[in-house]
Kinemage of the C-alpha trace (Angstrom):
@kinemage 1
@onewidth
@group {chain A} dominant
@subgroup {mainchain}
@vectorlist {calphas} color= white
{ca unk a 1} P 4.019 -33.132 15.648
{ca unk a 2} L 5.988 -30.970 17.633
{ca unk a 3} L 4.485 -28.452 19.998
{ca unk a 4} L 4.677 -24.385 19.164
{ca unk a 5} L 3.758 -23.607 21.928
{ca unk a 6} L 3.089 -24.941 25.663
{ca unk a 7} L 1.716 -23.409 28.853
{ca unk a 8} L 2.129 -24.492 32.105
{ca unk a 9} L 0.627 -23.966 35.291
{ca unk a 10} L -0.205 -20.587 34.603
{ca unk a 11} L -1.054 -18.063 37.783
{ca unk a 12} L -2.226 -14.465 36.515
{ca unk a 13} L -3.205 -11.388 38.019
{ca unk a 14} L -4.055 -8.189 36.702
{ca unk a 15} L -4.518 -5.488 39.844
{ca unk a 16} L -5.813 -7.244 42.872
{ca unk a 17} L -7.777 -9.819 40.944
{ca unk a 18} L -6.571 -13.325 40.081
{ca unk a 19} L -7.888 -13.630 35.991
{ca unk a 20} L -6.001 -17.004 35.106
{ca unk a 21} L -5.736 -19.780 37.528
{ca unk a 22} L -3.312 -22.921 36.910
{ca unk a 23} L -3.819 -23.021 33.146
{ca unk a 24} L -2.465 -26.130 30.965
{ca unk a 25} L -2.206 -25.546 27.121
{ca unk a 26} L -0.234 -26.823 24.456
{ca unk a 27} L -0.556 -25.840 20.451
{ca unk a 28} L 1.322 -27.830 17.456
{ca unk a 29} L 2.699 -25.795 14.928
{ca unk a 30} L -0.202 -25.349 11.987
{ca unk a 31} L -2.876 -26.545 14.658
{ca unk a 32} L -6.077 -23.673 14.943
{ca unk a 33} L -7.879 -23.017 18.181
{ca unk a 34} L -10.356 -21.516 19.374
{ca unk a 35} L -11.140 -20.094 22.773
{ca unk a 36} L -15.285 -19.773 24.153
{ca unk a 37} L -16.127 -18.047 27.280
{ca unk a 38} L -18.653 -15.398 28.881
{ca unk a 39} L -17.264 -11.950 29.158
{ca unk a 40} L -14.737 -11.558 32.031
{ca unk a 41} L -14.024 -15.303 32.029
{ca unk a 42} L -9.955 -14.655 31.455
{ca unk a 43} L -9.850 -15.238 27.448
{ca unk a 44} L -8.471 -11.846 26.402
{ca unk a 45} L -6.149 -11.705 29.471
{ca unk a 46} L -4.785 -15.145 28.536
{ca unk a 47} L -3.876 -13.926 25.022
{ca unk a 48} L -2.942 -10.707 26.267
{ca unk a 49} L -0.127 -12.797 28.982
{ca unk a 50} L 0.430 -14.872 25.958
{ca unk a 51} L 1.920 -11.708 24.151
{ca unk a 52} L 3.732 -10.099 27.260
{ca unk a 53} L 1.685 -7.098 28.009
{ca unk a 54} L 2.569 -6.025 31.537
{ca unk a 55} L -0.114 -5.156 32.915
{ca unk a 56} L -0.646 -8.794 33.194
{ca unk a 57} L 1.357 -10.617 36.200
{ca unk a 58} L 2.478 -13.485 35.884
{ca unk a 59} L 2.299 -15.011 39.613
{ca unk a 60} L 3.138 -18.622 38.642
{ca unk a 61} L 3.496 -21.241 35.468
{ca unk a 62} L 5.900 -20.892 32.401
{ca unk a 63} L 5.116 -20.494 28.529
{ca unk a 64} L 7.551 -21.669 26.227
{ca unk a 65} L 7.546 -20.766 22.242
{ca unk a 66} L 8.898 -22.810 19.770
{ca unk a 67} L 10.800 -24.477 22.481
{ca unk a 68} L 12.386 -21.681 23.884
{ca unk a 69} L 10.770 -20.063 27.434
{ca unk a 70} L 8.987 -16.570 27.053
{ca unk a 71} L 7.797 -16.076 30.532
{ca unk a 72} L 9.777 -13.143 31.007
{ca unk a 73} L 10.235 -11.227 27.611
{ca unk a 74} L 8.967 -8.199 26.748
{ca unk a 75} L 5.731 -7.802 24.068
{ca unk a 76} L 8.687 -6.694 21.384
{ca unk a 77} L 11.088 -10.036 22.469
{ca unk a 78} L 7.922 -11.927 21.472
{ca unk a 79} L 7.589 -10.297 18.445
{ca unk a 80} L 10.332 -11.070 17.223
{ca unk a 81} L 10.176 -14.427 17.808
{ca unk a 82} L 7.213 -14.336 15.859
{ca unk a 83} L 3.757 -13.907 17.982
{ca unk a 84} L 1.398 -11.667 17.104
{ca unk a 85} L -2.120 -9.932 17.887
{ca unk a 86} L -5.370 -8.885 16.700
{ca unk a 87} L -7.139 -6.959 19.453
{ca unk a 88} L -10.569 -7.532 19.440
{ca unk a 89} L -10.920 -3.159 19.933
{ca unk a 90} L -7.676 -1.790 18.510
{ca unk a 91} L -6.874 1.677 19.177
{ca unk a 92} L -6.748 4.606 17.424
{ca unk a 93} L -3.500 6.405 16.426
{ca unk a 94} L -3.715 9.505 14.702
{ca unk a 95} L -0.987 11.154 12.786
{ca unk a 96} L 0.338 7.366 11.963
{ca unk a 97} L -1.266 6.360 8.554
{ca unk a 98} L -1.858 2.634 7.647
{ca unk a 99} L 0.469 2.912 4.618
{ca unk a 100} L 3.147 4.371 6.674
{ca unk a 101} L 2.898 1.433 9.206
{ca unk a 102} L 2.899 -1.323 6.526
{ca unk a 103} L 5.623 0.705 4.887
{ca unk a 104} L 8.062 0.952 8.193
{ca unk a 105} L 6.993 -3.107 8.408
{ca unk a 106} L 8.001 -3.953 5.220
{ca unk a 107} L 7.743 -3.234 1.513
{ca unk a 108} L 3.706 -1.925 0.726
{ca unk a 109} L 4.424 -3.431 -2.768
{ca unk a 110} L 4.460 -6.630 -1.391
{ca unk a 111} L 0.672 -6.554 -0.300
{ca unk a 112} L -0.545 -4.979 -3.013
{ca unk a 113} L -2.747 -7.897 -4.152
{ca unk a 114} L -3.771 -8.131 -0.463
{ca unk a 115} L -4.840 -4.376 0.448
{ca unk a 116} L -7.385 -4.888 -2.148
{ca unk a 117} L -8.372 -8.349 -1.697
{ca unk a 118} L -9.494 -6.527 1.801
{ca unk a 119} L -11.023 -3.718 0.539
{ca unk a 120} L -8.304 -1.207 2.189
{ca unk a 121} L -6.679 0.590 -1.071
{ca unk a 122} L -9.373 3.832 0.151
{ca unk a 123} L -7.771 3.749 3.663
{ca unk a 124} L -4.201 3.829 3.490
{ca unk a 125} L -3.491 7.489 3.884
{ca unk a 126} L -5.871 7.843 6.638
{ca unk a 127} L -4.938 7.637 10.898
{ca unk a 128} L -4.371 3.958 11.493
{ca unk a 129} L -8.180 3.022 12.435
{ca unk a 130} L -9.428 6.573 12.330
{ca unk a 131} L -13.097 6.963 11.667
{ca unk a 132} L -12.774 2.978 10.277
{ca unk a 133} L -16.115 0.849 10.711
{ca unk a 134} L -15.451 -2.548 13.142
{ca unk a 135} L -15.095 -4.694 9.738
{ca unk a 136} L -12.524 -2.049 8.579
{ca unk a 137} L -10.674 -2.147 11.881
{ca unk a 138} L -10.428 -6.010 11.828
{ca unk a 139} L -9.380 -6.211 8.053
{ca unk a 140} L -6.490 -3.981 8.811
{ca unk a 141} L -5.242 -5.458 11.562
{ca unk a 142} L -5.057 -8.266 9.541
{ca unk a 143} L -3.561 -6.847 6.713
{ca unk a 144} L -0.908 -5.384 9.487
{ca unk a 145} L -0.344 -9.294 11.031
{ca unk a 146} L -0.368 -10.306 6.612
{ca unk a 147} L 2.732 -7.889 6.767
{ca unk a 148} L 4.088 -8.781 10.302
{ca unk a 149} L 4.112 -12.784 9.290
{ca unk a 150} L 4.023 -14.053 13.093
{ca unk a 151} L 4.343 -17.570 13.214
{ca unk a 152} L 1.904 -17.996 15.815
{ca unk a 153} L -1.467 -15.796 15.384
{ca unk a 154} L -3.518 -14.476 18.489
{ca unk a 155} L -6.754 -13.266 17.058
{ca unk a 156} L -9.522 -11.507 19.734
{ca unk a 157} L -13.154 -11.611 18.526
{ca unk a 158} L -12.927 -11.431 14.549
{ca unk a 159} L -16.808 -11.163 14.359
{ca unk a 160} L -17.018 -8.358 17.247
{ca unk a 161} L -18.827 -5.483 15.351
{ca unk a 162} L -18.447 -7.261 12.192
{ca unk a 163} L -21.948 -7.392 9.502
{ca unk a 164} L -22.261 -10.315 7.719
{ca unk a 165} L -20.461 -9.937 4.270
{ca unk a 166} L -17.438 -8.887 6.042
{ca unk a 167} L -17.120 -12.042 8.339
{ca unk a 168} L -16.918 -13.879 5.518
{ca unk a 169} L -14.067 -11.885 4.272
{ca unk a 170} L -12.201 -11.610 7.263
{ca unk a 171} L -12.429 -15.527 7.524
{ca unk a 172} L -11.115 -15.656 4.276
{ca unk a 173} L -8.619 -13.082 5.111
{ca unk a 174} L -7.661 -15.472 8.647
{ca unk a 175} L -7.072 -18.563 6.021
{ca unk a 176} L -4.614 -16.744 3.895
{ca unk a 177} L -2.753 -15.178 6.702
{ca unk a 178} L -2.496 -18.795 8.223
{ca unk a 179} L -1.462 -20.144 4.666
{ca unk a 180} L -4.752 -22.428 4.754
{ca unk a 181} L -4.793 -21.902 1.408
{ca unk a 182} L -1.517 -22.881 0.014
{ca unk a 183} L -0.928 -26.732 0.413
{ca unk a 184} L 2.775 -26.524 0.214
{ca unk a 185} L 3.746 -23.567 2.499
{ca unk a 186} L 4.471 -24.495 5.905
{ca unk a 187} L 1.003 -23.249 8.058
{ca unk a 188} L 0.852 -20.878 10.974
{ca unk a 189} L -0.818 -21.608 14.172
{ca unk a 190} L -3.598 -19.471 15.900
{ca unk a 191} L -5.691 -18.733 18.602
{ca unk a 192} L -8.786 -17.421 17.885
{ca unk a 193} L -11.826 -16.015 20.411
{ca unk a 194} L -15.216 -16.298 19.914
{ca unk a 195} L -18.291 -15.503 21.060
{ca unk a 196} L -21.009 -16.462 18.567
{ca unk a 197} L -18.810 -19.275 16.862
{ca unk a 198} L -19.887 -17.546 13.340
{ca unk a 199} L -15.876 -17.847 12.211
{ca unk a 200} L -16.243 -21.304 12.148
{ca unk a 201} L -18.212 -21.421 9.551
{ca unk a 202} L -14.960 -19.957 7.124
{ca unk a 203} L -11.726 -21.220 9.279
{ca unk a 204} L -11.730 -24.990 10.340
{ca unk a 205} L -10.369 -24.781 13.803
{ca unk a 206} L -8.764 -27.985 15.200
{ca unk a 207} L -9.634 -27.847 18.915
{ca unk a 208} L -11.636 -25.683 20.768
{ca unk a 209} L -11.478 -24.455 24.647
{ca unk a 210} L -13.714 -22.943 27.221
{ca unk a 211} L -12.580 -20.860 29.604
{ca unk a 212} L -14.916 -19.999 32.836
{ca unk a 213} L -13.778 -18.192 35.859
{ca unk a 214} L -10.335 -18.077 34.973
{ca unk a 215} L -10.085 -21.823 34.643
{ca unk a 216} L -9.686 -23.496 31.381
{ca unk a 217} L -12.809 -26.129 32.116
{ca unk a 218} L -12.742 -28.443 28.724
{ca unk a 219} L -11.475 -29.096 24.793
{ca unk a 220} L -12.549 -30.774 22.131
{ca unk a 221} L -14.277 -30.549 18.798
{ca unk a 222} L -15.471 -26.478 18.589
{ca unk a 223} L -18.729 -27.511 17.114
{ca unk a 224} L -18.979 -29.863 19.676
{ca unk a 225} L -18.805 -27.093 21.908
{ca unk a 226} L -20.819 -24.354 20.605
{ca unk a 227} L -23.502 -26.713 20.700
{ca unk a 228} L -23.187 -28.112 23.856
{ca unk a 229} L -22.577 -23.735 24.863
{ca unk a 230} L -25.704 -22.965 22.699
{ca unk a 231} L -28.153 -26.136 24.313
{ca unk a 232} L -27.143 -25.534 28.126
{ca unk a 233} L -24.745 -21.849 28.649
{ca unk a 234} L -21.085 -22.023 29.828
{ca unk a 235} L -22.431 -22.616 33.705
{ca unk a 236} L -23.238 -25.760 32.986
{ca unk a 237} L -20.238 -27.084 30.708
{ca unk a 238} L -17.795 -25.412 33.974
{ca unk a 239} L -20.155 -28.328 36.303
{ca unk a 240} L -19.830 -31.168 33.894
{ca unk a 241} L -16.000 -30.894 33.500
């Protein structure tokens, strides 16, 4: 199966402080993955680089997207192309209403079914995450990648201020933006962080990651690896690399 995407050597820096150092990745098209980590260990800075934020310098290493080399485009370049983002804290913009956004993205009839399947029909006509609880933040900016149809799906922290019944919604949410559900369409890929793993339970990932000190230390089965993370902390998975 032919790679969507491929990283190589990567070199990052945001500031004065090196955050990624010599990462290798690679991602077939309709593969899942899933990144683990402590807080600070580069995840969100290696999705953020993936997506061409600036802030984010790229020192060394190339990334190449569906074959074609990205290293230097801009966030809207990548776009395009078809990458997109779910921040794990998304901001708030006033005086830009969710309809208005999905409507300048494409037709709102389109989504109908799926505004409601995510419980949003009561927040369209108010400031794009204005006042919205951390499960209504991440269902819209899922309904906002539903819209955007990005071929390859960078998703920070779906559980981060999430309760219960909503994880469960926003996993089912993740499978139908990925096409998990539909046999014959052709499947997105994605990258998905975690911290407590709980997604798992409603997206089967392929592959997971963990990512310590800016160094991508180990993959393989993301159970595997929450359990391994949950029996001895990410300290000791970084030694036994």
């Amino acid at each position: 199966m032919q790679e969507m995407l491929k990283v190589e050597d990567l070199w990052v820096s945001v500031g004065n402080k090196e955050v990624l150092k010599g990462i290798n990745f690679s991602l077939k098209y309709g593969e899942i993955h899933t990144l683990f980590g402590p807080n600070g260990a580069g995840k969100t800075s290696f999705m953020m680089t993936l997506m061409g934020f600036p802030r984010y310098k790229i020192a060394q290493g190339k990334i190449y997207f569906k074959g074609e080399e990205i290293t230097d485009k801009d966030v809207y370049e990548r776009a395009r192309l078809g990458l997109g983002i779910s921040f794990q804290r998304p901001p708030t913009v006033r005086g830009v209403t969710l309809r208005k956004l999905i409507e300048i993205m494409s037709n709102k009839e389109e989504f109908i079914e799926d505004i409601e399947k995510l419980n949003l029909s009561g927040h369209l006509d108010r400031g794009l995450n204005d006042g919205f609880s951390g499960g209504e933040m991440k269902r819209s900016e899922l309904l906002q990648l539903m819209v955007q149809r990005p071929d390859l799906v960078l998703i920070d922290e779906p559980e981060s201020g999430v309760d219960i019944e909503n994880i469960a919604l926003v996993g089912d949410a993740i499978n139908t933006l990925l096409g998990k559900d539909k046999v014959k369409e052709q499947k997105r890929s994605a990258i998905i962080i975690t911290h407590t793993g709980y997604i798992l339970d409603y997206v089967n990932a392929d592959r997971g990651y963990i990512i310590f000190d800016g160094n991508l230390v180990c993959g393989g089965n993301p159970r595997d690896i929450l359990s391994e993370i949950k029996k001895h902390g990410y300290r000791r998975c970084a030694e036994c690399r």
